[in-house]
Backbone as numpy.savetxt, mean C-alpha at the origin, in Angstrom:
# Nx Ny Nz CAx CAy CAz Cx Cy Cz
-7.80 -15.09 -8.71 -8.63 -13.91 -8.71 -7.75 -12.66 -8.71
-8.38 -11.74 -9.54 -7.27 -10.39 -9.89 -7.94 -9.28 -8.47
-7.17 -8.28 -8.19 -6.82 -7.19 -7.05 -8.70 -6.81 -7.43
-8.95 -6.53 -6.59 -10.33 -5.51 -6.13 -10.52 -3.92 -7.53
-11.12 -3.66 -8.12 -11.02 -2.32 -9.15 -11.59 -0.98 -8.20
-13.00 -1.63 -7.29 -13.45 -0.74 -6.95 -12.58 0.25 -5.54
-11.50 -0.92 -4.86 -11.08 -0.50 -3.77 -9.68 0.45 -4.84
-9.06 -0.18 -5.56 -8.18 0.88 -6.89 -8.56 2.20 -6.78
-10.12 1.87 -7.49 -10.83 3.33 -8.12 -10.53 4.27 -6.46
-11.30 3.75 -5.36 -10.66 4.89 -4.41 -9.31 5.02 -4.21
-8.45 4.63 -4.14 -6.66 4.72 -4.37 -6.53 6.30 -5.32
-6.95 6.01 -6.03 -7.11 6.54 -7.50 -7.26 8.15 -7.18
-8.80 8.30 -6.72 -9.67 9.44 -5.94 -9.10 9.69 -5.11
-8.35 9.49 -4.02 -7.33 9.34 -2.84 -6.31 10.71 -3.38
-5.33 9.71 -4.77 -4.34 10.75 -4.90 -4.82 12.02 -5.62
-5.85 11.76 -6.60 -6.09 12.52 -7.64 -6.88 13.86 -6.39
-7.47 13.75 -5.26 -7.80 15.11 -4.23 -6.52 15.63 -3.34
-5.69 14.66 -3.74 -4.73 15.25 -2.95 -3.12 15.75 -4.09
-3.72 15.72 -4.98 -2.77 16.32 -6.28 -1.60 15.67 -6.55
-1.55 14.35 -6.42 -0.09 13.30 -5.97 0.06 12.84 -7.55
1.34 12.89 -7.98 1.43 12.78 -9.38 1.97 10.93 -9.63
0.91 10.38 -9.73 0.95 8.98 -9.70 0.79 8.38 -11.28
1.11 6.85 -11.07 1.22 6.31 -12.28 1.10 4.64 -11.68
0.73 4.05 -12.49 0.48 2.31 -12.01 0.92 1.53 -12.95
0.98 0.41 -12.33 2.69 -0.48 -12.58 1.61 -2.05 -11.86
1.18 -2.55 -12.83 1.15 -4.29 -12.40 2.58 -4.82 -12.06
1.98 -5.39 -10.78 3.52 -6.52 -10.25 2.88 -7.08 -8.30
3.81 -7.74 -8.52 3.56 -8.48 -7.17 2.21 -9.16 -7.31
1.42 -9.84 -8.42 0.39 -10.47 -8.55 -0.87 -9.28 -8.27
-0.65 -8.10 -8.14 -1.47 -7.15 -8.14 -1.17 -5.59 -8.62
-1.59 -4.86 -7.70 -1.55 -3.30 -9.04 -0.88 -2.76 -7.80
0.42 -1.53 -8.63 1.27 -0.63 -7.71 0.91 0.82 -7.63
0.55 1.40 -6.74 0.94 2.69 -7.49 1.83 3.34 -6.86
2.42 3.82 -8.18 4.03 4.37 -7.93 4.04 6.34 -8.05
4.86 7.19 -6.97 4.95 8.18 -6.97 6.35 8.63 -7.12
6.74 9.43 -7.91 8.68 9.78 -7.91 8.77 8.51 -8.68
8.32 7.81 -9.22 9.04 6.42 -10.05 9.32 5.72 -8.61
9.07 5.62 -7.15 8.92 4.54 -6.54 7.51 4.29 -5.74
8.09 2.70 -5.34 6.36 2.12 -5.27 5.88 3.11 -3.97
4.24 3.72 -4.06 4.12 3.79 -3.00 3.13 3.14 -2.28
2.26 2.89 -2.70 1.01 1.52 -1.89 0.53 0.78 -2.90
-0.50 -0.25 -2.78 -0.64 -1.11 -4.04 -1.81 -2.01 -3.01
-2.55 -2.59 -4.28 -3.17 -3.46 -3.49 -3.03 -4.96 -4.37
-2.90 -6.23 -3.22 -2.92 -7.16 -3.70 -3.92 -8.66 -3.07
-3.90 -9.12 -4.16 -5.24 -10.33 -3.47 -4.26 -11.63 -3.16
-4.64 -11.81 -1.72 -4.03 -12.99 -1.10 -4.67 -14.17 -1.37
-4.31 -15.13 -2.00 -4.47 -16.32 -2.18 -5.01 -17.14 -1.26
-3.80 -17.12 -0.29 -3.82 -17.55 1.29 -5.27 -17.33 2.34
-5.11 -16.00 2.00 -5.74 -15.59 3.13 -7.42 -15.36 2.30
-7.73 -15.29 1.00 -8.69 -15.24 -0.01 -9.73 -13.57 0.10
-8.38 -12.82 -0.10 -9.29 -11.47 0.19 -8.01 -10.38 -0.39
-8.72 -9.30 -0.29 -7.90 -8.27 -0.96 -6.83 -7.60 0.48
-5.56 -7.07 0.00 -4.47 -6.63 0.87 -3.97 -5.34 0.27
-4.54 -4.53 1.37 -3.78 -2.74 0.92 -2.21 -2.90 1.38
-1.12 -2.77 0.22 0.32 -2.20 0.63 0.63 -1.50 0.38
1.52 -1.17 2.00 1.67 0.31 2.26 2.83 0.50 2.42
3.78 1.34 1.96 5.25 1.23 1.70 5.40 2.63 2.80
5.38 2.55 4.29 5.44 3.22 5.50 6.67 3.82 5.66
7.53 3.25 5.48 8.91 3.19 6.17 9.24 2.46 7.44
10.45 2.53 8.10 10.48 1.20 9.21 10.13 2.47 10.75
10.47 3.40 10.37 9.60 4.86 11.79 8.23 4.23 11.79
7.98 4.31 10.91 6.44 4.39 11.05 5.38 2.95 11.18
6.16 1.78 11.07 5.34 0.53 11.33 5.47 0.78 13.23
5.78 0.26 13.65 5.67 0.05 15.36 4.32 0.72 15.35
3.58 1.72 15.63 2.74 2.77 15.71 1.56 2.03 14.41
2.07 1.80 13.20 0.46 1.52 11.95 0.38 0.10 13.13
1.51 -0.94 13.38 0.89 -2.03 13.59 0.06 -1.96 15.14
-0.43 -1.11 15.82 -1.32 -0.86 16.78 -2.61 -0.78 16.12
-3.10 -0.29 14.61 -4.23 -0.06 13.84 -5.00 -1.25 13.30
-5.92 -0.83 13.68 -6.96 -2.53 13.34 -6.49 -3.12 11.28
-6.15 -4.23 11.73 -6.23 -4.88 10.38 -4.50 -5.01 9.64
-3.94 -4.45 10.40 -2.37 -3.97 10.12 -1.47 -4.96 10.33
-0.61 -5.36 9.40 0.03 -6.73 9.57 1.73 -6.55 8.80
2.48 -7.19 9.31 3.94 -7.37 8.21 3.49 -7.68 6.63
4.34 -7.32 5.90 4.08 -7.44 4.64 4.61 -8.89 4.84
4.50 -10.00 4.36 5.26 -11.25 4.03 4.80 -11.60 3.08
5.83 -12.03 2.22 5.28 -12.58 0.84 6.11 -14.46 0.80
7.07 -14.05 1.82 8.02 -15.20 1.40 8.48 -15.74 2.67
7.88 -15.14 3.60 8.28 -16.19 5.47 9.36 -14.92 5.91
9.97 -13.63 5.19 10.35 -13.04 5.70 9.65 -11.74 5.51
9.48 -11.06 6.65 8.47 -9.91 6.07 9.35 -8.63 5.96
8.71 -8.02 5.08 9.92 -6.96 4.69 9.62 -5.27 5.13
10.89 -5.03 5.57 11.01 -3.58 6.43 10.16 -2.62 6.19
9.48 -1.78 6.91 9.32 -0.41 6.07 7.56 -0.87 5.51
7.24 -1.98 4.95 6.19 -1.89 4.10 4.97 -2.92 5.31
3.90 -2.81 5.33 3.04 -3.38 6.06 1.95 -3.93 5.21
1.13 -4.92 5.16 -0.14 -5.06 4.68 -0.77 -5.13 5.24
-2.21 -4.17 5.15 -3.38 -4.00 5.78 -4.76 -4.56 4.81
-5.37 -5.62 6.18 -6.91 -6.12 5.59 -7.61 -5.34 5.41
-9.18 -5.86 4.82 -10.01 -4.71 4.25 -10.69 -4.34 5.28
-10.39 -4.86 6.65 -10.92 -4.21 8.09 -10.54 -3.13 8.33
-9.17 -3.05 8.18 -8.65 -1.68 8.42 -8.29 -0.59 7.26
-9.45 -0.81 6.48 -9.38 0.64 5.28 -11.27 0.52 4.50
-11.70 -0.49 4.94 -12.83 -0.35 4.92 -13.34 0.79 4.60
-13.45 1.80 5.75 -13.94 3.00 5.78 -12.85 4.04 5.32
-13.43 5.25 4.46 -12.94 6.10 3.68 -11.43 6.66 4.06
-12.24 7.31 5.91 -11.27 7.81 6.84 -9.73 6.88 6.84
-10.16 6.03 6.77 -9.08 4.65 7.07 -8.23 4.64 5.90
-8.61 4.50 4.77 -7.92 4.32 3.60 -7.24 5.83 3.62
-7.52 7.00 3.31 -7.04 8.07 3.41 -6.51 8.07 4.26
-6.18 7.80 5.49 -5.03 7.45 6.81 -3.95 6.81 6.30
-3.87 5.36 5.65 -2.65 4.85 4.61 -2.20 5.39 3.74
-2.69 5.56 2.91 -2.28 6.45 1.81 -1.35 7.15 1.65
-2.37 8.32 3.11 -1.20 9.56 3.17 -0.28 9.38 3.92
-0.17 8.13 4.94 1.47 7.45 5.54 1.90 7.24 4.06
1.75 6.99 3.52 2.75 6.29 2.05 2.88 7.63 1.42
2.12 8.93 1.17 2.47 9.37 0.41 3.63 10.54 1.36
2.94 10.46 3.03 4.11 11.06 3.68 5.88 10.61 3.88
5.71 9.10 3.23 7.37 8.33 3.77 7.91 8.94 2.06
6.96 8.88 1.34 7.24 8.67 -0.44 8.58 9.57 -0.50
9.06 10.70 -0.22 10.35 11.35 0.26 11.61 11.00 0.43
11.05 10.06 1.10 12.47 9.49 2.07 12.44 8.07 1.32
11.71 7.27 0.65 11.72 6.42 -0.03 13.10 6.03 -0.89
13.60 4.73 -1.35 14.88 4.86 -2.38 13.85 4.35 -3.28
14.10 4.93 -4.65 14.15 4.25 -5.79 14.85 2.82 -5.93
14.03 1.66 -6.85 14.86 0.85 -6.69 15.56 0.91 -8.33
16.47 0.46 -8.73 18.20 0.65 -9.60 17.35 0.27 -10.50
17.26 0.88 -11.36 17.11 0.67 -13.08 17.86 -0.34 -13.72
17.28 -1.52 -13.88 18.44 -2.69 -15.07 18.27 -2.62 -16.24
């Protein structure tokens, strides 16, 4: 099963009120969207778990504090979960407030973010 469109379309509405100059990039078995040419949240559908997953590319400041937020989890894709980025269920972005709360953590780390190396 492919990523959620309608939870996208708000992603979408998200940056486009907040003037964020975005662009999207399929990968990781779901959709990216990328700001500065790096990733900044994305959503992807867990197999595993059989539901859709908001990722949020936080930075490593800012997980301790998201993972207190309902629905907020390590990113793991592979048994190691990786720094900086968290995945959140559709419990915790459900509501509008909520999703606009992620977001703008991602679009606040997007700064301090590295690009990853051009091959």
């Amino acid at each position: 099963m492919a990523y959620n469109e309608f939870i996208a379309d708000r992603i979408r509405q998200i940056f486009r009120e907040r003037k964020a100059d975005f662009y999207e990039k399929k990968m990781m078995g779901g959709l990216c969207f990328m700001v500065d040419n790096k990733m900044c949240c994305g959503i992807h559908f867990s197999k595993k778990k059989e539901m859709d997953l908001l990722m949020a590319r936080i930075g490593v400041d800012a997980t301790e504090e998201a993972m207190k937020k309902e629905g907020c989890q390590p990113m793991d894709f592979t048994g190691r979960p990786m720094k900086g980025f968290v995945f959140v269920t559709p419990d915790g972005f459900d509501m509008d407030e909520d999703l606009e709360y992620w977001v703008q953590l991602c679009l606040d780390f997007n700064p301090f973010a590295k690009s990853s190396k051009k091959k």
